[in-house]
N, C-alpha and C positions, 0 to 999 in steps of 0.2 A: 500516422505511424512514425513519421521521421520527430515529429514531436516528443513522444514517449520514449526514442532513441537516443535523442538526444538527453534526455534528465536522464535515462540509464548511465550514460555517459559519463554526468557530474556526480553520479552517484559513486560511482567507480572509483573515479576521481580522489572524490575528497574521503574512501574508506581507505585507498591506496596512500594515502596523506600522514594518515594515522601515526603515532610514534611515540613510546615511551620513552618518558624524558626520568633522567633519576637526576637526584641536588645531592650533588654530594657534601653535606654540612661538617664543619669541623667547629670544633671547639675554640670558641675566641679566648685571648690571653684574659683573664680577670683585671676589671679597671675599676676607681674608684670611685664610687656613689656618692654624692651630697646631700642633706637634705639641712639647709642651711636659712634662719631667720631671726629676725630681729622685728620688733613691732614697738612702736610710741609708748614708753613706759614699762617695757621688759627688757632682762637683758636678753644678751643675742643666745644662741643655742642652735648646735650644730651637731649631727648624727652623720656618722661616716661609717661605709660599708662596703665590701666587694661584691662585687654583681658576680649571678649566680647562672649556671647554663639555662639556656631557653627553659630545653626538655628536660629538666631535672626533674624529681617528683620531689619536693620541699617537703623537708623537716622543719621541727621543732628546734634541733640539733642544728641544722645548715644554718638557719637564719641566726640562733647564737651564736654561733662562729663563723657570721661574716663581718662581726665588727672589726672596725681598723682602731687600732691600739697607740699609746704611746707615740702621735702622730705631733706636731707642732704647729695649732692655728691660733689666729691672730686675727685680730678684729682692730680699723680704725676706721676714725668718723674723721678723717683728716687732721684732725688737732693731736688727738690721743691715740696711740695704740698698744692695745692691751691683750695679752699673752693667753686663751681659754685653759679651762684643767678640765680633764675627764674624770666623768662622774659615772658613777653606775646606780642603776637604777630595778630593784627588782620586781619583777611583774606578777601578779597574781597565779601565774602557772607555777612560779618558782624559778622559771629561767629571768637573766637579766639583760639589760640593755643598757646602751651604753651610750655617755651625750658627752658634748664639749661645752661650756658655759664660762662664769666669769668666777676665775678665781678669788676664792675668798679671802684666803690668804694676802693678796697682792690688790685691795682695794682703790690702791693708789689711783692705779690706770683704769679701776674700770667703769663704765657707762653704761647707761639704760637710753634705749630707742629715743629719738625725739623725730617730730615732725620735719618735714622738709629740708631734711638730711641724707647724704649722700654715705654710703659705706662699702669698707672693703674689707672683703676676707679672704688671708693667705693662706694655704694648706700644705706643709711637709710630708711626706709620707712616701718612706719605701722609699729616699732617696729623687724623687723627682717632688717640683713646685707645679699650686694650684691654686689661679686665681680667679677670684667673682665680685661683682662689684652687683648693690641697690643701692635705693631711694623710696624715704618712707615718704609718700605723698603728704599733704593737706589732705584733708578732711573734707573733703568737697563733695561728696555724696552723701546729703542729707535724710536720715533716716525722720521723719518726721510725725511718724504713730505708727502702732501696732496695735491691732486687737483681734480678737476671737469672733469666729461668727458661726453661724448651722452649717454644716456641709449639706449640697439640695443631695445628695447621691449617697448617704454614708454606708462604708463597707457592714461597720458594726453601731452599736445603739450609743455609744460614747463618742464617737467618732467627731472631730470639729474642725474648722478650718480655722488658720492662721493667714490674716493680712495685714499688710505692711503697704503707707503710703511712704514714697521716694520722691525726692526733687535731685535730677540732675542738673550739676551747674552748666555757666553758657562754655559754649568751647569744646570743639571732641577731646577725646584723647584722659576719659577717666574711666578708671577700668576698677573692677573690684573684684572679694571674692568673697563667700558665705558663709560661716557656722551656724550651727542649732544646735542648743542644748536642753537638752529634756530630764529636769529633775538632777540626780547625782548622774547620771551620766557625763561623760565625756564630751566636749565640741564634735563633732562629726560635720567635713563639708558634705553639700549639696552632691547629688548624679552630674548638674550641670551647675558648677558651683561659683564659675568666673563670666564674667560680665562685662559687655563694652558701650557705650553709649553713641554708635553709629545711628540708630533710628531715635531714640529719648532723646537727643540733646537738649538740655534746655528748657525739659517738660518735667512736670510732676506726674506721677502715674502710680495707679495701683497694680497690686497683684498675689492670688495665693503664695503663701510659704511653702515650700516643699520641706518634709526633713531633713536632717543631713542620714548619710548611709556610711554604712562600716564596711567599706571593703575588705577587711580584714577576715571578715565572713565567706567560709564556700558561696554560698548563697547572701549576700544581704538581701534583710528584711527590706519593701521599700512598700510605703504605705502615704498616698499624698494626705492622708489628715494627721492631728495631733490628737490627744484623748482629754477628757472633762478629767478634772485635777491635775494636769499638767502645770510645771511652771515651765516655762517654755523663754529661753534668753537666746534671743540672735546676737550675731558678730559679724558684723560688716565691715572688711577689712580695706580699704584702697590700696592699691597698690600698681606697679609702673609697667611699661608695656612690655619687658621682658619675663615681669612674672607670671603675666596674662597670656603670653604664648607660650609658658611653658605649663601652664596649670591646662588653657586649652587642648594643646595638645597631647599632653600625659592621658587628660580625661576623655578624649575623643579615643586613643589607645585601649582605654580600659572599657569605652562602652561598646568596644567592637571585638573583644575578644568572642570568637565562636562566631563572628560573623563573616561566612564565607564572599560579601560580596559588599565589604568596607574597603572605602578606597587604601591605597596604602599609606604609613604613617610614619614620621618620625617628631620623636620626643624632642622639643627645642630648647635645651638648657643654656645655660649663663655660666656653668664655667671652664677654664683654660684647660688646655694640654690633657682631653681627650674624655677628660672625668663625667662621668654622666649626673646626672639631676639639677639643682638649683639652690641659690642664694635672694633670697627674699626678703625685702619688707613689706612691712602690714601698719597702715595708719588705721587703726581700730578704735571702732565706737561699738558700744553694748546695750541693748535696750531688755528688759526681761515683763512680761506679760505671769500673769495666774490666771489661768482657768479653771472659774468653778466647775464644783462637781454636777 
């Protein structure tokens, strides 16, 4: 009896415990977005935006009017630095977007990516400075065949798989990151689209292609085969351990949205005085495959 008295007890206890907790959220000040890159043999290209409330329901509308305008960025590779111009760009819905790139006008000073190269880009905007710094890797992640093979499991009768042999070099510390492109479509990365050679070091390995996905979809489509008549072109980008924890982390964000029981997370960007997102390079190799029909 004194048993049952006792849980009665802790039962008491921990209902008397009980207590609703309310968060009082407020609206944070609007800060600057980056989404900033350069790659071996492109020139560099920089999207700037103000971040928009958690809970907002997005428009069409918000998202074209969060670009930042008439802003003053700058790109050097230490020897040169060269002044970006805003472009616009319009989208297939009809609204546009808006990018910073290399003035055409002003040829003098401008550069395209090269290999194992350090860069920096400074951002004016709204009266406060914003800075980030990469480095386009070497090439040290060997993509070295790709081909097509049967999927044993196919969802549909076309269905195929893409593989891809890899040699990582000796040495940790190479990190990379993935595009697919299928046909006239777009590069799309990977669900899990960055990479670190903690357990490959040093080894050659296989493994299926996954596609890349469009987040920009309520729903993206996500289907691990390719289809018979695909031409199907990977993008294997290297890239430095600041761009790898922030692509890790963005993408570990986004694969936990709606999951009530993901740990907690913060996006770890590269640049100064408060601005959220990243400045990246990409040492990019291309390989493209046709699958017959």
């Amino acid at each position: 009896m004194k048993k049952y008295a006792f849980l009665i007890f802790i039962l008491v206890s921990l209902l008397s415990c009980e207590k609703d907790i309310t968060f009082n959220l407020k609206n944070a000040p609007d800060v600057l977005v980056v989404d900033g890159n350069i790659e071996n043999g492109r020139p560099p290209e920089v999207m700037l935006t103000q971040s928009l409330d958690f809970f907002n329901t997005l428009t069409a509308d918000q998202l074209a009017n969060s670009f930042v305008h008439n802003a003053m960025v700058t790109i050097s590779n230490g020897i040169t630095t060269h002044q970006l111009k805003e472009y616009s760009i319009t989208l297939p819905s009809g609204y546009k977007a808006f990018r910073y790139s290399i003035d055409s006008s002003n040829l003098a000073t401008a550069f395209l990516g090269q290999i194992n190269t350090h860069y920096t880009l400074h951002i004016k905007s709204a009266g406060k400075d914003y800075e980030a710094t990469t480095f386009i890797p070497s090439l040290g992640k060997k993509l070295d065949s790709m081909w097509w093979a049967a999927t044993p499991f196919p969802k549909e009768a076309d269905d195929v798989a893409v593989m891809i042999q890899v040699t990582d070099p000796p040495g940790l510390g190479n990190y990379i990151r993935y595009f697919t492109k299928i046909n006239n479509e777009p590069f799309l990365p990977g669900r899990n689209s960055v990479a670190d050679d903690q357990v490959i070091d040093n080894i050659t390995y296989r493994l299926q292609l996954e596609p890349g996905l469009d987040r920009n979809l309520p729903k993206p489509k996500e289907n691990p085969s390719f289809k018979k008549g695909d031409v199907v072109t990977l993008k294997v980008c290297n890239i430095d351990r600041d761009a790898y924890d922030f692509f890790s982390t963005w993408e570990f964000a986004f694969n936990s949205i709606g999951n009530p029981f993901s740990q907690p997370n913060k996006v770890m960007g590269n640049v100064s005085n408060g601005a959220l997102g990243a400045f990246y390079g990409y040492g990019a190799i291309y390989k493209t495959i046709v699958i017959p029909k």
